[in-house]
C-alpha positions as CSV (number, residue, x, y, z in Angstrom):
1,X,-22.9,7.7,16.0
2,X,-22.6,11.0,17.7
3,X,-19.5,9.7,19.9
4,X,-18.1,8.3,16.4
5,X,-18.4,12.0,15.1
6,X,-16.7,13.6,18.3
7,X,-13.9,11.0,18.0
8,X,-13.1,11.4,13.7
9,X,-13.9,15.4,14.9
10,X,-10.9,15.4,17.5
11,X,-8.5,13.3,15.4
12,X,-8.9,15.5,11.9
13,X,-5.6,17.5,12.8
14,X,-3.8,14.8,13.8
15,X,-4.8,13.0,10.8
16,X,-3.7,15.8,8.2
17,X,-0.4,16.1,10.1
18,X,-0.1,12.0,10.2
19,X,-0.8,12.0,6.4
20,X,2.1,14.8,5.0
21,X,3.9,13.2,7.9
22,X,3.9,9.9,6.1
23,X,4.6,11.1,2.8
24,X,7.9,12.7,4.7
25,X,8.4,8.9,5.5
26,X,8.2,7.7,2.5
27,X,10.6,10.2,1.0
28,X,13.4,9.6,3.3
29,X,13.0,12.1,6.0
30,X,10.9,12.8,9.2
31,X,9.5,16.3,10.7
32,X,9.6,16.2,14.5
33,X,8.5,20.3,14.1
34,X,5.2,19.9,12.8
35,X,3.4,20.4,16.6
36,X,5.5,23.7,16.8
37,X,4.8,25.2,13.3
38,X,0.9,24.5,14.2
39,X,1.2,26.4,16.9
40,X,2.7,29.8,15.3
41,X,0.5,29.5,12.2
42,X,-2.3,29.2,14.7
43,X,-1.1,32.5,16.3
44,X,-0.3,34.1,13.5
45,X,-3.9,33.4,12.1
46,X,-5.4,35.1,14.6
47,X,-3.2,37.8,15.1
48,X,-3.9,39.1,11.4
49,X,-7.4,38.5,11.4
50,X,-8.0,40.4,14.4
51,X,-5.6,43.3,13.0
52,X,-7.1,43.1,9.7
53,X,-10.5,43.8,11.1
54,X,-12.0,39.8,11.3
55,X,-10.7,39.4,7.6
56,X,-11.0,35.3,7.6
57,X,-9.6,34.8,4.3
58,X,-6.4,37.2,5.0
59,X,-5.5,35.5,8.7
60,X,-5.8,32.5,6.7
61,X,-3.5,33.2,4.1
62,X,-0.9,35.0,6.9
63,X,-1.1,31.3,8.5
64,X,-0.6,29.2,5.0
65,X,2.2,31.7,4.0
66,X,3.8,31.5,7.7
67,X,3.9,27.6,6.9
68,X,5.2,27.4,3.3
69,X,8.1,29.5,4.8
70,X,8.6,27.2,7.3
71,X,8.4,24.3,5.5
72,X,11.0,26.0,3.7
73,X,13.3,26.8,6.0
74,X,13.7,23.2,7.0
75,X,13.7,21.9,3.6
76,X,17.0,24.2,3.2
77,X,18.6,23.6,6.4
78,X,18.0,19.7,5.6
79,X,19.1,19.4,1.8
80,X,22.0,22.6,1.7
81,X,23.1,22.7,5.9
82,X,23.5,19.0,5.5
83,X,22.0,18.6,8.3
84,X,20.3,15.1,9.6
85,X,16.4,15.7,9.7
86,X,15.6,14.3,13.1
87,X,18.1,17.1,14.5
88,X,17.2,20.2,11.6
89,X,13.5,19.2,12.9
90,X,14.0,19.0,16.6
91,X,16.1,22.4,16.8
92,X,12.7,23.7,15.6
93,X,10.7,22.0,17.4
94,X,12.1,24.2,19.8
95,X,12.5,27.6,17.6
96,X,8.9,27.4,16.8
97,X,7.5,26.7,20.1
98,X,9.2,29.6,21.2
99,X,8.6,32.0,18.8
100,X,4.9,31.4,19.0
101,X,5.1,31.9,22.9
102,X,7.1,35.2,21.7
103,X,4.2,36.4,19.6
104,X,1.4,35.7,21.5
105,X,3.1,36.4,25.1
106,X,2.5,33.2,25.8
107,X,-1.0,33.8,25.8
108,X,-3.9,32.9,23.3
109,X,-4.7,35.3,20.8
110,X,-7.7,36.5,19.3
111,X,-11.3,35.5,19.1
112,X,-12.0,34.1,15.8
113,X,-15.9,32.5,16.2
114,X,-17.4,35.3,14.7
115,X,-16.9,35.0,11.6
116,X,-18.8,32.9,9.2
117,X,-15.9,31.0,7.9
118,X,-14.0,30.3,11.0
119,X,-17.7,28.8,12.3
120,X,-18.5,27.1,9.5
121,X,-14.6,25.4,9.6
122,X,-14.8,24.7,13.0
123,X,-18.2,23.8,13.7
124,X,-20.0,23.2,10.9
125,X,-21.6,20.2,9.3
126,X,-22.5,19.0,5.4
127,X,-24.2,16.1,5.1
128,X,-24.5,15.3,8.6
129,X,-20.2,15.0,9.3
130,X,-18.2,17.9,10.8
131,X,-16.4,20.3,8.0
132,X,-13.1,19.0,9.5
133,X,-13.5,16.0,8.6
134,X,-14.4,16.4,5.0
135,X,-11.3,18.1,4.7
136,X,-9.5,15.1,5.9
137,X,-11.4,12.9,3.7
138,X,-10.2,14.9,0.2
139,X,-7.0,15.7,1.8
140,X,-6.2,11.9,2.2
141,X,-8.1,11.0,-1.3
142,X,-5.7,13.5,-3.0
143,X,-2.4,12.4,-1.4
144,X,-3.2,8.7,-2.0
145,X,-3.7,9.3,-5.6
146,X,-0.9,11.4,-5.5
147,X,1.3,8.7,-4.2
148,X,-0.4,6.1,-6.0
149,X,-1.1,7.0,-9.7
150,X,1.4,9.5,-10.4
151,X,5.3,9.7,-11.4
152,X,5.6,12.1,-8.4
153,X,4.4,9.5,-5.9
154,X,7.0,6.9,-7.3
155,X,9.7,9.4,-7.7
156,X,8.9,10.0,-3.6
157,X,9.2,6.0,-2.9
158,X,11.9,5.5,-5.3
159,X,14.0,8.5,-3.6
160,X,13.2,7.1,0.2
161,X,14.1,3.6,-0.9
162,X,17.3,4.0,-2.5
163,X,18.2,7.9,-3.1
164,X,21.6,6.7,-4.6
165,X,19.6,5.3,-7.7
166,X,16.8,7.4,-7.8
167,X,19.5,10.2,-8.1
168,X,21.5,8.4,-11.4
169,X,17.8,7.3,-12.9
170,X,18.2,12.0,-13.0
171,X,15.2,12.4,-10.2
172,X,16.4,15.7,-8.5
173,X,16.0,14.8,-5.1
174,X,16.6,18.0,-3.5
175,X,13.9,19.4,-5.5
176,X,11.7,16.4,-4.1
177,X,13.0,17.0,-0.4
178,X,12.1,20.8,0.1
179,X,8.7,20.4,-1.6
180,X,7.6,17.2,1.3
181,X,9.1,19.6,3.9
182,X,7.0,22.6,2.7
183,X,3.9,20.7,1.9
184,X,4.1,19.4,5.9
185,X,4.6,22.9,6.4
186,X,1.4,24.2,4.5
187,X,-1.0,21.1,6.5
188,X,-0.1,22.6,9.4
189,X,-0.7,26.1,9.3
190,X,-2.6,26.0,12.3
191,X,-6.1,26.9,10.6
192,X,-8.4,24.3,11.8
193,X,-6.9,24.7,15.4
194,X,-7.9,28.1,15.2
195,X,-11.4,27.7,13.8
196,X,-11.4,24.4,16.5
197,X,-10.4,26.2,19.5
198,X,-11.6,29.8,18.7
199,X,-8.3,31.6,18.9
200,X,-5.0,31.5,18.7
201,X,-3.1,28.7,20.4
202,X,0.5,29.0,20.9
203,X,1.0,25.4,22.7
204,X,-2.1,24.3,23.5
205,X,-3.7,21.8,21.2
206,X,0.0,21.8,19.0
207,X,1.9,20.4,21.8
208,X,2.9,16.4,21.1
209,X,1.0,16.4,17.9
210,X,4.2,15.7,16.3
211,X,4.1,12.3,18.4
212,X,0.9,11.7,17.5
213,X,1.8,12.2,13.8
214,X,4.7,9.9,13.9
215,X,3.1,7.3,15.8
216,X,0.3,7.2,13.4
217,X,2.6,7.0,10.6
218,X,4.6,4.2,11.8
219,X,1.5,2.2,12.8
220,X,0.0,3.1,9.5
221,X,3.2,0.7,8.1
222,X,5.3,4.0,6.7
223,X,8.8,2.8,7.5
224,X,10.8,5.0,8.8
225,X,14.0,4.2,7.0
226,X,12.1,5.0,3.9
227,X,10.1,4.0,0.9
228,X,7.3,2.4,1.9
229,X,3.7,3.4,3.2
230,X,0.4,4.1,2.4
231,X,-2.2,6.7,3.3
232,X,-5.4,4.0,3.7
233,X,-2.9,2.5,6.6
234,X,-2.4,5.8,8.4
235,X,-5.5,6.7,8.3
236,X,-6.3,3.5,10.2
237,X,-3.8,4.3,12.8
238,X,-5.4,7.6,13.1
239,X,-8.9,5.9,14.0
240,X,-6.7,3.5,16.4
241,X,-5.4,6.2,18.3
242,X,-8.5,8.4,18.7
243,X,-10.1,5.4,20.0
244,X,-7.5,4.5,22.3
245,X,-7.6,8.2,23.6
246,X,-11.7,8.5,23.5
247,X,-11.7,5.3,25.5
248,X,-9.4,6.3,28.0
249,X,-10.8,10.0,28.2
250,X,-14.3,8.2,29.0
251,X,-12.8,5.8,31.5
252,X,-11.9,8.3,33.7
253,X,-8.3,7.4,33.0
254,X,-6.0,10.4,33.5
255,X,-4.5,11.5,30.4
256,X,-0.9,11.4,31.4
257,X,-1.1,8.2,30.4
258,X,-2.3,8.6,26.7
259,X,1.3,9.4,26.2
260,X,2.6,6.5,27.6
261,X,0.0,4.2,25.7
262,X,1.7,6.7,22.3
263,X,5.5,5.8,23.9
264,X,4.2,2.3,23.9
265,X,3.0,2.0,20.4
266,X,5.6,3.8,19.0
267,X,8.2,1.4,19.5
268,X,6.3,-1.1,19.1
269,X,5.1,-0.5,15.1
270,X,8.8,-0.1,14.7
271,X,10.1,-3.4,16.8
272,X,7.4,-4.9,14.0
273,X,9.3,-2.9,11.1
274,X,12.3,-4.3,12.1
275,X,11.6,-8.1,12.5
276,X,8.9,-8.2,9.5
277,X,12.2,-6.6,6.9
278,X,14.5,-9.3,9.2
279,X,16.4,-5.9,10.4
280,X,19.1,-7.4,13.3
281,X,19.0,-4.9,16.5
282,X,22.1,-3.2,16.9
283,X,25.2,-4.4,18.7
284,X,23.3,-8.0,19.3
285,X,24.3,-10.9,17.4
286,X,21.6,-13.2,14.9
């Protein structure tokens, strides 16, 4: 049970990312950024608590704000710059990384685990389960019945399955676009990384979680040309690949190839997509 705890422990951040990732997916778009803007929320978390005298609650909101700005930004750039989201997202992929390593100097920042709510985020316990993963738990009941039983969640699938007629049914799809860009943007403000790893991280811990994310989404069954998914499916991925990775950390295996195994599976959930919806590969004949 205890290993089962370390593993649903070490995949809650890839899990929240995996689950706004999805809903990103099922609106049309993708976020390649997200392991980047964890890592300068993470930063900037630490940075203002440790300015603002250990004020938890202040870092935390520097980190949610630094996120919904973010999220922003990339929601504009997308829907108004006309720009395709696997590129807006990659160019800040890059811009993030490297203005958290500007920040911080590269280096980690802070010490947050002393202070009552950073401990009891990142290494506390109710009813026997880590905080983190409580978190996880409500953040993926809410989304699913967000998606499921509301006219937001079918406005989302309606837009990433066919945002010509979502548009004349008078869905404003730009409005739709920004917010799934800033909510990504507000999962990953880099808190739990913070309270996780007890400062600051610029790269470490963020870096390839946007893989992860994607990987998880797609195996979940989120295709990635749009409008369809489901949280219960990501979250199963989730497990999947914190298993993979567990077993592989315990055999000894060296972890260079956890990101193969990821490579792997990637294309492979989408070489499923593609065959299951009868998809023909491009420039081969039927």
């Amino acid at each position: 049970m205890s290993n089962m705890q370390v593993i649903a422990e070490a995949a809650t951040i890839t899990g929240l990312l995996a689950i706004v990732q999805t809903v990103v997916i099922i609106c049309g778009g993708l976020d390649i950024s997200v392991g980047s803007q964890v890592g300068v929320a993470s930063v900037v978390s630490a940075m203002v608590f440790t300015t603002t005298g250990s004020n938890a609650l202040v870092g935390m909101a520097a980190a949610i704000g630094v996120g919904l700005l973010i999220g922003v930004v990339n929601g504009l750039v997308i829907v108004y710059g006309r720009v395709n989201p696997t590129i807006a997202t990659l160019a800040g992929l890059a811009a993030y990384k490297g203005l958290a390593q500007l920040l911080s100097d590269g280096r980690a920042q802070g010490y947050v685990l002393n202070n009552d709510v950073f401990i009891f985020l990142g290494r506390g316990k109710v009813a026997g389960l880590p905080v983190m993963v409580w978190i996880l738990v409500v953040v993926a009941l809410s989304v699913h019945l967000l998606l499921k039983y509301t006219d937001i969640g079918r406005n989302l699938y309606a837009i990433g399955g066919n945002d010509t007629a979502a548009c004349l049914a008078g869905i404003n799809i730009n409005k739709y676009l920004i917010c799934v860009y800033v909510l990504i943007g507000i999962a990953a403000a880099g808190i739990l990384l913070t309270a996780r790893t007890g400062s600051g991280q610029p790269v470490s811990g963020s870096e390839g979680l946007e893989l992860k994310a994607i990987t998880a989404a797609a195996l979940g069954g989120a295709a990635l040309k749009g409008g369809k998914g489901g949280i219960g499916g990501t979250l199963l991925a989730v497990a999947l690949l914190g298993c993979l990775e567990n077993g592989l950390t315990v055999e000894g295996i060296n972890s260079f190839w956890q990101n193969v195994a990821q490579g792997v599976l990637l294309v492979a959930a989408v070489v499923i997509q593609q065959r299951r919806n009868g998809e023909r590969a491009v420039g081969l004949p039927h």
